[in-house]
C-alpha positions in Angstrom: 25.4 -31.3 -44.8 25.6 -31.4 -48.7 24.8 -27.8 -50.5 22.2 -29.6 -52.7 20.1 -30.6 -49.5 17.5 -28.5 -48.0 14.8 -29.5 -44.4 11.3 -29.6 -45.7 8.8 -30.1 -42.5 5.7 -32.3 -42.6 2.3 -30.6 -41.7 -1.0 -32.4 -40.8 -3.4 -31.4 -42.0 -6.0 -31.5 -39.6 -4.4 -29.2 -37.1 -1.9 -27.7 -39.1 0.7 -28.8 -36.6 4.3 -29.5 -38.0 5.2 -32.9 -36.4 8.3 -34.8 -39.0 11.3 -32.8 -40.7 13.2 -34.6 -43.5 16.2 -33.6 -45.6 15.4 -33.6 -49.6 17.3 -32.9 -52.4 17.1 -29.6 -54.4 16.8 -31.4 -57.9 14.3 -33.3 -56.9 11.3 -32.2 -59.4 8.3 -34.1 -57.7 5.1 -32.2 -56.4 4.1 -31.7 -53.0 4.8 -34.9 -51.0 1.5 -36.1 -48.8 2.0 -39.2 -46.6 -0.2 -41.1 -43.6 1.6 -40.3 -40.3 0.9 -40.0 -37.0 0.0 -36.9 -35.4 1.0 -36.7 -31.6 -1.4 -33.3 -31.4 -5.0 -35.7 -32.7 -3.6 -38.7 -31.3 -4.3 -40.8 -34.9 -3.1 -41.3 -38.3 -3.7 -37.7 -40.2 -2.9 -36.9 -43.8 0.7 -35.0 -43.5 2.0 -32.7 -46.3 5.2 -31.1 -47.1 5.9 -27.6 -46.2 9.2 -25.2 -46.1 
């Protein structure tokens, strides 16, 4: 993997549960990502936010 890459994990937000991982850039200047996934732990589409 690239030195300029770091794993950021994707939280819902309901049950705090930390369900997708995704590799992101270090330069990348952009606030806190927050996308509609599905959460295996509520069984629905939750609001998921990026964490370390």
């Amino acid at each position: 993997m690239a030195k300029n890459r770091v794993t950021t994990h994707l939280m819902c937000e309901e049950c705090k549960e930390r369900n997708y991982t995704q590799v992101v850039s270090k330069k990348r200047s952009a606030g806190s990502l927050k996308l509609s996934k599905f959460c295996s732990r509520c069984r629905k589409h939750q609001a998921h936010k990026e964490t370390k």
